[in-house]
C-alpha distance (Angstrom), angle and dihedral (degrees) to the residues before:
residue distance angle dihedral
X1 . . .
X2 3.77 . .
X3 3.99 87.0 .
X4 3.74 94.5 47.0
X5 3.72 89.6 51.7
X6 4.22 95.8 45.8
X7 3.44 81.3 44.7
X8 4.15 92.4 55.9
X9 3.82 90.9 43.1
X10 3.81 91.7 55.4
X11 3.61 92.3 57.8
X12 3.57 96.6 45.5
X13 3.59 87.9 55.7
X14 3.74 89.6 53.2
X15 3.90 86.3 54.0
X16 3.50 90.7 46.6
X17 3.82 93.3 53.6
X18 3.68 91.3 44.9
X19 3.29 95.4 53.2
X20 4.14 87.7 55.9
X21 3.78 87.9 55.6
X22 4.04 88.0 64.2
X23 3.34 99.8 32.6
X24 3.57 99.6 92.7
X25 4.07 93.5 61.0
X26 3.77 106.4 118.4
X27 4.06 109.8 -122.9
X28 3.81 123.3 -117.2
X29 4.03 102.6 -61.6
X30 4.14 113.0 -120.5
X31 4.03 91.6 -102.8
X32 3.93 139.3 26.8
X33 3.94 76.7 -123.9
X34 3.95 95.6 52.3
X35 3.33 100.1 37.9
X36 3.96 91.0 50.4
X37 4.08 82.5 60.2
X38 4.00 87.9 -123.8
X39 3.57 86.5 153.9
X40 3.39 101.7 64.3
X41 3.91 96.9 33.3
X42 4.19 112.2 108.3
X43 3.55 85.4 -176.9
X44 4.04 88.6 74.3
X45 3.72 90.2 49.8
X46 3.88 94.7 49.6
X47 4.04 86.0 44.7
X48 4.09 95.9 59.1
X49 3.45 103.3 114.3
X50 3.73 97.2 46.1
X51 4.10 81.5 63.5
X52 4.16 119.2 91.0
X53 3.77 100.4 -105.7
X54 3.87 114.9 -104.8
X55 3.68 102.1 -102.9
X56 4.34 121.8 -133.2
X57 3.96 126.4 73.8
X58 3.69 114.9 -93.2
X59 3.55 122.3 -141.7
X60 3.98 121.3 -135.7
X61 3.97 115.0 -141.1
X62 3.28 135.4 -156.8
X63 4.08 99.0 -146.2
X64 4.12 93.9 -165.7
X65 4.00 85.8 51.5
X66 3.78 114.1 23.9
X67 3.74 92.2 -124.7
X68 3.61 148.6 96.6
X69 3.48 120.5 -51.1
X70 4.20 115.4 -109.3
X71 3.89 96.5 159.9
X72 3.64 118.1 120.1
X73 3.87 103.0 -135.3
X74 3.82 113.6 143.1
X75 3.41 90.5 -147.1
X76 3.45 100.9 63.3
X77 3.59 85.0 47.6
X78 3.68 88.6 55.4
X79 3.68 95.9 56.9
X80 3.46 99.0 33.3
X81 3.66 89.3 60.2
X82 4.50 94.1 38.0
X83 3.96 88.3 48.0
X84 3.24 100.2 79.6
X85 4.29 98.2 47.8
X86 4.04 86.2 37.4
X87 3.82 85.9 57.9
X88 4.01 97.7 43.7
X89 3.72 86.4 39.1
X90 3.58 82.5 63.5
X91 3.16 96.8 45.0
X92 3.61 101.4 54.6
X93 3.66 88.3 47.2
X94 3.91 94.3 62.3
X95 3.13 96.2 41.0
X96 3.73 85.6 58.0
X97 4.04 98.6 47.2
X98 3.60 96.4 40.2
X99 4.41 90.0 47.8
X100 3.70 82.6 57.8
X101 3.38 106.2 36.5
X102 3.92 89.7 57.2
X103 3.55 93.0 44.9
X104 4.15 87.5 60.4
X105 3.58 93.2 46.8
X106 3.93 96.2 43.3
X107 3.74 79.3 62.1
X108 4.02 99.9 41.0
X109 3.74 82.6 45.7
X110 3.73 90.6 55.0
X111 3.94 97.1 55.6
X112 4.09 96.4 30.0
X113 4.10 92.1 56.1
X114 4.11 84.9 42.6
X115 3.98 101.6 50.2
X116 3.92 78.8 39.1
X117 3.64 99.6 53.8
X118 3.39 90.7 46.2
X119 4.01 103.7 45.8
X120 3.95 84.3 52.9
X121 3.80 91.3 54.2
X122 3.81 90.2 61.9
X123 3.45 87.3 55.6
X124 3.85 93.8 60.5
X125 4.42 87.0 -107.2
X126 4.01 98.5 124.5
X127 3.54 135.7 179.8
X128 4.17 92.4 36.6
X129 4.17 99.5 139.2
X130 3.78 140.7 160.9
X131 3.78 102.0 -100.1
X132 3.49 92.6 -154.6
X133 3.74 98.9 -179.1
X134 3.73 85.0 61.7
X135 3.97 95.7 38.8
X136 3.74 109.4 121.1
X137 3.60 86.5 -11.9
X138 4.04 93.1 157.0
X139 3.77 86.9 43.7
X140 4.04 98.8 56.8
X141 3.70 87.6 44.3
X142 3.90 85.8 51.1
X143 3.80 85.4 56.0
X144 3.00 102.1 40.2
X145 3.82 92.9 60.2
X146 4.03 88.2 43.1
X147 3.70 89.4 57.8
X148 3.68 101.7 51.8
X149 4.36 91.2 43.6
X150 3.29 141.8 -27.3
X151 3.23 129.7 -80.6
X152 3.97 96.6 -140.9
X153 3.70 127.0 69.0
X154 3.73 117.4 -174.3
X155 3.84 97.1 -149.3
X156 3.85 102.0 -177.5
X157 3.56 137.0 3.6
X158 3.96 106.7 -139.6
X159 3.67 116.2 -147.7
X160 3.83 120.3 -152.4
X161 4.21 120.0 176.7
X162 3.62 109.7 -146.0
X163 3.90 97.7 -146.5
X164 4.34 72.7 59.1
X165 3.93 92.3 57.9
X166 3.58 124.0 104.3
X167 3.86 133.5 124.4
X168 3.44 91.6 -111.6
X169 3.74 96.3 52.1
X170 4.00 97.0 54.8
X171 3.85 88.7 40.5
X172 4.21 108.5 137.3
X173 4.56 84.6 -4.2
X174 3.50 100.9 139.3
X175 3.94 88.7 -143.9
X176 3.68 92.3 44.1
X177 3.70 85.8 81.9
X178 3.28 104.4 70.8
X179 4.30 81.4 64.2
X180 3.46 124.8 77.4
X181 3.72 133.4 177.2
X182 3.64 109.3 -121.3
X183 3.66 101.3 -152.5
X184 3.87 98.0 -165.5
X185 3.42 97.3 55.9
X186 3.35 94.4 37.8
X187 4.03 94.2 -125.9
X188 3.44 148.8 97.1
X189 4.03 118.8 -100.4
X190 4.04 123.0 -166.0
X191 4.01 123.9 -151.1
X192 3.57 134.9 -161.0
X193 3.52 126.8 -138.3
X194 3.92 128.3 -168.9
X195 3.74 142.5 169.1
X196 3.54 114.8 -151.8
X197 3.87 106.0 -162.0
X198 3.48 131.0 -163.2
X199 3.77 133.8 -165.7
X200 3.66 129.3 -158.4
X201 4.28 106.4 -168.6
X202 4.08 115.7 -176.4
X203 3.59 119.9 162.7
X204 3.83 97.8 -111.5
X205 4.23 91.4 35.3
X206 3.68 149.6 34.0
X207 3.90 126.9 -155.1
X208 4.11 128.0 178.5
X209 3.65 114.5 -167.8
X210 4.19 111.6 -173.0
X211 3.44 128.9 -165.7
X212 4.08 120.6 -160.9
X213 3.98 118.6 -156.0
X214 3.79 125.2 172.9
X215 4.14 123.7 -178.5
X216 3.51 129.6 -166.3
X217 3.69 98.3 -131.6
X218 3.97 103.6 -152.4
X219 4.17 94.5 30.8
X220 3.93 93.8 39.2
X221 4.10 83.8 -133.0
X222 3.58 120.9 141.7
X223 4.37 157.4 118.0
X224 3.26 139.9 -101.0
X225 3.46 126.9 -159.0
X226 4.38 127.4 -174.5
X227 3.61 144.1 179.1
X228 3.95 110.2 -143.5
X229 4.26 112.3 -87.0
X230 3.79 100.6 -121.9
X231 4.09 109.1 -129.6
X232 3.66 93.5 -113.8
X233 3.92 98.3 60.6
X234 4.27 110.6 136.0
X235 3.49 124.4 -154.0
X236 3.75 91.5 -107.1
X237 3.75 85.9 62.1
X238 4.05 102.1 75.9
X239 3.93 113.2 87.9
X240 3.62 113.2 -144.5
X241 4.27 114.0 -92.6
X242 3.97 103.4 -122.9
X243 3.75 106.1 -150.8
X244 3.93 126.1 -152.9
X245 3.81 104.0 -164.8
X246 3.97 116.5 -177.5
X247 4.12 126.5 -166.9
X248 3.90 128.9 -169.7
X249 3.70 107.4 -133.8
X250 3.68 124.7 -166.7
X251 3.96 138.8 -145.4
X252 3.78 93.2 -163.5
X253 3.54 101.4 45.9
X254 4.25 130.2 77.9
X255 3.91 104.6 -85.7
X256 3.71 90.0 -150.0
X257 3.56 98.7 54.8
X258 4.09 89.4 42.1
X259 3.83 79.1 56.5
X260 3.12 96.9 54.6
X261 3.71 97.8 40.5
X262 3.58 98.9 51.9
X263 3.91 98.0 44.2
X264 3.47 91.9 55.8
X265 3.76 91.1 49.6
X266 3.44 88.9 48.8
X267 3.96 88.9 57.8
X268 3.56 95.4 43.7
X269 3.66 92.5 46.1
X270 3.73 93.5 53.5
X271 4.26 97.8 43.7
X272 3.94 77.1 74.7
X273 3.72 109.1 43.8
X274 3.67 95.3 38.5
X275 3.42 99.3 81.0
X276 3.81 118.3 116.8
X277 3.86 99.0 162.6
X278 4.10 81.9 73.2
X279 3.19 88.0 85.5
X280 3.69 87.7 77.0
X281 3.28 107.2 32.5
X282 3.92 138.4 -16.6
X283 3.88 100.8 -98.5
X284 3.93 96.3 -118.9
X285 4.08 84.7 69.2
X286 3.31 112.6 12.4
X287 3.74 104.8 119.4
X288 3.55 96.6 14.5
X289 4.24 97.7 74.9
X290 3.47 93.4 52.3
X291 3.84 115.8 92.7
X292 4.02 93.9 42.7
X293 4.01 88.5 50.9
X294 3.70 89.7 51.1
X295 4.07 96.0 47.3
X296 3.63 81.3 47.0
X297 3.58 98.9 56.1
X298 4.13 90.4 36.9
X299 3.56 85.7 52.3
X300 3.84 102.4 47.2
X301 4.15 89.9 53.3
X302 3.69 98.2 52.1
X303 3.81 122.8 80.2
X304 4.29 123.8 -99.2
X305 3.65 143.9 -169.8
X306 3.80 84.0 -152.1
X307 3.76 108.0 92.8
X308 3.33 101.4 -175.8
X309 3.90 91.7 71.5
X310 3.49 97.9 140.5
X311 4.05 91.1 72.2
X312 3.85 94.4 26.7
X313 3.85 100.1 44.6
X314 4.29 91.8 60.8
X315 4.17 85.0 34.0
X316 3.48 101.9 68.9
X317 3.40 100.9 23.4
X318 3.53 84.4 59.2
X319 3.57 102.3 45.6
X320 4.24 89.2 42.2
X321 3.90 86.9 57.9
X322 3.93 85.6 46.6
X323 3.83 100.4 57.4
X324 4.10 92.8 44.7
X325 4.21 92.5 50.4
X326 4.26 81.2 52.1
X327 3.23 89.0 49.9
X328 4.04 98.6 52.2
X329 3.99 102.0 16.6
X330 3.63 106.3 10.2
X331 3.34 151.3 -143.1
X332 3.95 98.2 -33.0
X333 4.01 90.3 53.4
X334 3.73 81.4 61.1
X335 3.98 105.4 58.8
X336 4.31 83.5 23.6
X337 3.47 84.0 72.1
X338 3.69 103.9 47.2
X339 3.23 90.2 42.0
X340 3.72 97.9 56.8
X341 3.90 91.8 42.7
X342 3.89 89.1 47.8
X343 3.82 109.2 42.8
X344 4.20 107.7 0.4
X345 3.36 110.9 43.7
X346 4.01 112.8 72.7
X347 4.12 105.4 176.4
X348 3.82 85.0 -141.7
X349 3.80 102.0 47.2
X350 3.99 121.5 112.2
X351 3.52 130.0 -176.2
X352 3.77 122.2 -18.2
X353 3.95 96.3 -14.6
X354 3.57 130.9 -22.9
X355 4.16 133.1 -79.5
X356 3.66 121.3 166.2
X357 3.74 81.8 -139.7
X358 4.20 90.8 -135.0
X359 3.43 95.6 168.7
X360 4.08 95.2 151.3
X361 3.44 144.8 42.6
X362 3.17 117.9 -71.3
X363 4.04 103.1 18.5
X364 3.47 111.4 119.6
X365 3.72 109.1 171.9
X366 3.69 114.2 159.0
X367 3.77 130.1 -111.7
X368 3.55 126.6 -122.7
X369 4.10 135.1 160.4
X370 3.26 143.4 134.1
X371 3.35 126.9 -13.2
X372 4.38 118.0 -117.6
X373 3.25 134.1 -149.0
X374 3.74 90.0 22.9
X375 3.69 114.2 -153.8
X376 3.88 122.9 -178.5
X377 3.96 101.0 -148.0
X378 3.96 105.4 174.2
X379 4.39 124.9 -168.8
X380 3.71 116.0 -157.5
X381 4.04 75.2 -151.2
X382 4.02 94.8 68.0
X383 3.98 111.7 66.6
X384 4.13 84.4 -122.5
X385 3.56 91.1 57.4
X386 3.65 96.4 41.8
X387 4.35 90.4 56.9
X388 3.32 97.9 54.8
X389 4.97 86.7 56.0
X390 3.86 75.3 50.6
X391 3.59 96.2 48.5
X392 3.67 88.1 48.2
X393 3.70 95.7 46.9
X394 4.03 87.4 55.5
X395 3.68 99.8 36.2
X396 4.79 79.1 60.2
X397 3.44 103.8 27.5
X398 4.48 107.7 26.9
X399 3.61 115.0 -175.5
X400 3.88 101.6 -1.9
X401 4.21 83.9 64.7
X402 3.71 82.6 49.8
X403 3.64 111.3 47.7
X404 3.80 88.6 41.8
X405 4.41 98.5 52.4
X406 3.95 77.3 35.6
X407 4.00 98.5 64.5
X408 3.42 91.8 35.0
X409 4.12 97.2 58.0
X410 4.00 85.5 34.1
X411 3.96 88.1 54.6
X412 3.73 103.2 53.4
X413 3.31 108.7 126.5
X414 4.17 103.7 164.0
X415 3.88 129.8 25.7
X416 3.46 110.6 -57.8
X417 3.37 146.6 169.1
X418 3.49 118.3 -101.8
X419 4.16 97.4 -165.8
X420 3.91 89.5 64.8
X421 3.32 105.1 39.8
X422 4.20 87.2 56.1
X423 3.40 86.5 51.1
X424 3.60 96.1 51.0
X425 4.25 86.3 50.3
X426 3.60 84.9 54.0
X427 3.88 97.0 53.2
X428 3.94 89.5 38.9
X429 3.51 95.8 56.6
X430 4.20 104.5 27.2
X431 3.81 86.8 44.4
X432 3.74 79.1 -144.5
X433 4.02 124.0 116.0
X434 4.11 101.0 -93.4
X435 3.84 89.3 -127.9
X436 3.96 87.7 56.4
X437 3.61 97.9 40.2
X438 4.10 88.8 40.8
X439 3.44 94.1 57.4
X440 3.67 101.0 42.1
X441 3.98 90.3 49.2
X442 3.89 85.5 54.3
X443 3.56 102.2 53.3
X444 3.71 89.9 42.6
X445 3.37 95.4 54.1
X446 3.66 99.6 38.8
X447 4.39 77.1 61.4
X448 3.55 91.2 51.9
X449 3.58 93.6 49.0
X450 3.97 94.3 48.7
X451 3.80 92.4 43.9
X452 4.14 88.9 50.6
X453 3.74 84.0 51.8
X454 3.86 105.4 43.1
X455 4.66 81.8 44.7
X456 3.63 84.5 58.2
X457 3.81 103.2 36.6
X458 4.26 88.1 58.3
């Protein structure tokens, strides 16, 4: 026994180790934009007027007055005139990403639902497929709609002059409250808000999906905020985003550099709230959730001898999914993904970290981030817990683990339990009592987890 279990804690530290090696691999970024770093790239800037210009008039706005702009700064000139290539530069470029990015995962999708379909049918689950008329359905619809026009419309450009600015002056200006006085830093920030509205028309039926985004233009801080897109959404559903986007000019400071400044904010700012495919997913899992949902689901409506299905259903579906993403993207993708859905991925987070942007009375949007003082804390009891003993059984012992939990689900022939039969595979096959080895698997696993997470957080 004492061999066996030196034996088991030498492995674990290989997995452990492992798991260090990947560990520095940045996760998905927020946006096809962000992640592409178009933010930070000066050779998009110095590319602008290779780039189809962003079609629609934009209106200039005085923000102390409500009307047109007369003033004479170059710099508003400047960005008045870039603002339209910046935005079809941007454009062009998602377009781009998003064409390829669905083109990989169309054939990912392909072989993951395959090797899927057929590692459940050894397990007596038939019928589970790759409905690939419905694959990514939302997401070619998405594209669909990019490709014919965009989605954004920059309706006004709303000029504020800082020697201008003062509390008193933007008192009861509707416009004035998208500015706010940061008194810490001593200077004054501008958000965005949009509403990004979506309507679903049948002849018997009418659904409106909205989705509410808010960016804090100079810290790149903000929410988001979305009703589920139904599946049957058309490309003739979307209504165009009107955007209201302000900029503090000054007479005291270089034009050129204020240029330069705000144009790149203006990129920056936009790689995160361009991002229509959020409707379907957040970008750092959309794509990646979607086979174990859908053996889930397939699993939940056919009938069992297992009565226990509300732990064995997620289980296995679970731990299926898990041995056909080692097989194509490994182990990392594995804990990535847990990691990201446990600690990274806030549903209302914009941008560079959230803020609820409540910058007047009466908004009251809620805060949420990331999570401190992570701990991973896993229960064989809970179906999430129980995966990752799995995991570990098939990470030490492969196929024998697999044939032997495989005959014994496949064999039921009366109601059982599924809980004690896994724990039986896992005595079978570790020759180790399943308390012992179940306990050991958790706590090295919960270290594997925590040691992905603090790689990935440097």
């Amino acid at each position: 026994m004492a061999k066996r279990l030196a034996k088991i804690t030498f492995i674990w530290a290989r997995i452990v180790a492992l798991v260090a090696l990947v560990g520095n691999e940045a996760l998905l970024g927020q946006s096809a934009l962000s992640e592409a770093g178009v933010g930070d790239d000066d050779e998009f800037l110095i590319q602008l007027e290779a780039y189809v210009k962003y079609g629609g008039k934009i209106d200039v706005i005085d923000g102390m007055t409500g009307k047109h702009y007369h003033g004479s700064s170059q710099v508003v000139k400047a960005i008045y005139n870039n603002l339209p290539k910046i935005m079809g530069g941007l454009h062009k470029k998602l377009l781009e990403l998003e064409a390829r990015h669905m083109a990989f995962q169309m054939t990912q999708g392909a072989r993951h639902g395959k090797e899927l379909s057929e590692l459940a049918k050894t397990f007596g689950i038939k019928g589970f497929y790759l409905d690939k008329e419905n694959w990514l359905k939302k997401e070619k619809t998405i594209l669909s709609r990019l490709d014919d026009k965009p989605f954004f419309k920059i309706k006004e450009l709303v000029v504020w002059e800082l020697e201008e600015l003062s509390g008193i002056a933007i008192r009861g200006n509707e416009r004035g409250k998208n500015l706010k006085f940061n008194t810490d830093t001593l200077k004054w920030e501008r958000r965005i808000l949009t509403e990004w509205e979506v309507n679903i028309r049948s002849r018997n039926s009418f659904k409106r999906a909205n989705k509410y985004q808010g960016l804090n233009l100079d810290t790149n801080e903000g929410f988001h905020i979305s009703d589920v897109l139904p599946g049957n959404v058309y490309t003739g559903s979307f209504e165009e985003v009107k955007v209201s986007y302000p900029i503090i000019v000054s007479r005291s400071e270089d034009e050129q550099e204020q240029i330069d400044r705000l144009q790149r904010l203006i990129v920056k700012n936009l790689s995160y709230l361009y991002d229509p495919f959020s409707w379907a997913a957040r970008r750092n899992t959309r794509f990646r959730t979607a086979f174990v949902s859908r053996l889930k689901t397939h699993m939940e409506q056919r009938g069992s001898r297992i009565f226990d299905r509300e732990w064995f259903d997620p289980l296995i579906a679970n731990f299926l999914n898990d041995i056909v993403t080692l097989k194509i993207y490994g182990l990392k993708e594995v804990y990535g993904l847990y990691v990201t859905q446990r600690f990274e991925n806030s549903r209302f987070l914009m941008g560079e970290a959230m803020d609820p942007l409540n910058w007047n009375e009466g908004e009251d949007r809620a805060s949420s981030g990331k999570r401190k003082n992570v701990k991973v804390r896993l229960n064989f009891k809970n179906p999430d817990g129980a995966r990752f003993v799995l995991l570990d059984m098939y990470l030490r012992y492969g196929d024998a683990f697999l044939e032997n939990i495989r005959s014994k689900i496949a064999s039921v022939t009366k109601k059982t339990e599924s809980l004690a039969l896994v724990r039986a595979s896992i005595e079978e096959v570790s020759g180790v009592a399943a308390d012992t080895y179940i306990n050991a698997a958790l706590r090295a696993q919960e270290t594997s987890i925590l040691s992905y997470h603090e790689k990935q957080s440097k």
